[in-house]
C-alpha positions as CSV (number, residue, x, y, z in Angstrom):
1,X,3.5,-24.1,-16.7
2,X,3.6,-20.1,-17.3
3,X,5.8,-17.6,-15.2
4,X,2.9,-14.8,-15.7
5,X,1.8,-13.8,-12.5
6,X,-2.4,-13.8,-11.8
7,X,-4.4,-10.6,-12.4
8,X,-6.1,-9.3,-9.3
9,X,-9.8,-9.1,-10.3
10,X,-12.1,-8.0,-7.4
11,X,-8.6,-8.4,-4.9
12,X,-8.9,-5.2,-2.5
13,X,-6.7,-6.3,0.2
14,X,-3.2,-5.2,-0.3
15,X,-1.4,-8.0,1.8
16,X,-3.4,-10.8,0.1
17,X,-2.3,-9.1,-3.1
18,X,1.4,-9.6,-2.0
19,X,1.1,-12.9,0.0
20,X,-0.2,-14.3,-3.0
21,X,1.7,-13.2,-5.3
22,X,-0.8,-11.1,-7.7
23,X,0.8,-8.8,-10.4
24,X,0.1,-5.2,-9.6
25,X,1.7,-1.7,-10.2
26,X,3.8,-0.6,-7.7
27,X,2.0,3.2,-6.8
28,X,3.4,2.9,-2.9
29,X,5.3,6.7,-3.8
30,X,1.5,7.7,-2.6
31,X,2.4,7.3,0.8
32,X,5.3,9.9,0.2
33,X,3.3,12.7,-1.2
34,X,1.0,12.5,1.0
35,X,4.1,12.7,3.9
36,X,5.3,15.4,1.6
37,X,2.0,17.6,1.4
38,X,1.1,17.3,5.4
39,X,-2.4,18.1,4.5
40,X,-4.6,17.4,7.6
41,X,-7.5,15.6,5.2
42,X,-7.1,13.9,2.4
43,X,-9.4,12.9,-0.4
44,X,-9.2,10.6,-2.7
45,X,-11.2,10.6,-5.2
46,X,-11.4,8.4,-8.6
47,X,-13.7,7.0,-10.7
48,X,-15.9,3.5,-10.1
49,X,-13.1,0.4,-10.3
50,X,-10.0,2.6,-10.1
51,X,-8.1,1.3,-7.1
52,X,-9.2,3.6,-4.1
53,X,-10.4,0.4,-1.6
54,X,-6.8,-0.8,-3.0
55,X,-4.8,2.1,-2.2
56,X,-6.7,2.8,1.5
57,X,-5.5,-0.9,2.0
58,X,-1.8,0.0,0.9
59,X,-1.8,2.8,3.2
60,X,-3.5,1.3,6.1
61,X,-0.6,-1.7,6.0
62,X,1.8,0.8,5.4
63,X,0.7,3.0,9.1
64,X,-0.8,0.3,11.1
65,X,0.4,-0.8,14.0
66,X,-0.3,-4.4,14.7
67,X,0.9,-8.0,16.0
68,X,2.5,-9.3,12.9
69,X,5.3,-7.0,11.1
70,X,3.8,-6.0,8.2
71,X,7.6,-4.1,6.9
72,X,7.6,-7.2,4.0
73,X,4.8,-6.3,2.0
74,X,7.1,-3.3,1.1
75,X,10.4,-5.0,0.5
76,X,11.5,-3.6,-2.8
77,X,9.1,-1.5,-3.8
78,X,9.6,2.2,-4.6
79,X,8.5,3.7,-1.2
80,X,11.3,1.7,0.7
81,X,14.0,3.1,-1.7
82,X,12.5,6.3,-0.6
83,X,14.4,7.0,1.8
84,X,14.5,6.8,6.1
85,X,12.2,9.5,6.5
86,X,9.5,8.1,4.9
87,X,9.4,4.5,7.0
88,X,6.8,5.1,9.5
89,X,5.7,1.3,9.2
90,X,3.7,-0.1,12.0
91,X,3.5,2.8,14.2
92,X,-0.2,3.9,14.1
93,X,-3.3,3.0,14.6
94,X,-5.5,2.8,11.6
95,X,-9.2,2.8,11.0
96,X,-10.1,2.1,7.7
């Protein structure tokens, strides 16, 4: 049996990418820029297949304020070693 953890192909959903156990690079620091820059519209734009559903999925578990506690889909990545001011988990609502 291998230790390599399975790719993600066509996997948009960040907490299915976690819950499952999917390798993926860790590009949570967005959240802090974006915290950082206080623009009042953000646009993100990339290429076709480059990870933007992904990353509105990151941020949207990241804000979103709902019944289950979301906080452990970020346990050890780089945006929880970030530093206090930066954990805004679960506080807003998100439409994404």
């Amino acid at each position: 049996m291998s230790n390599f953890k399975p790719i993600p192909i066509g996997v948009e959903d960040f907490k299915r990418l976690v819950d499952d156990g999917y390798y993926f690079v860790d590009k949570t620091l967005m959240i802090k820029e974006i915290l950082d820059k206080k623009g009042a519209v953000n646009l993100f734009t990339r290429p076709r297949r480059f990870g933007k559903t992904l990353n509105i999925s990151i941020l949207q578990r990241f804000f979103e304020k709902t019944d289950e506690d979301n906080a452990y889909l970020f346990d050890g990545l780089n945006i929880s070693q970030a530093g206090e001011k930066y954990m805004h988990q679960g506080q807003y609502p998100v439409f994404a």
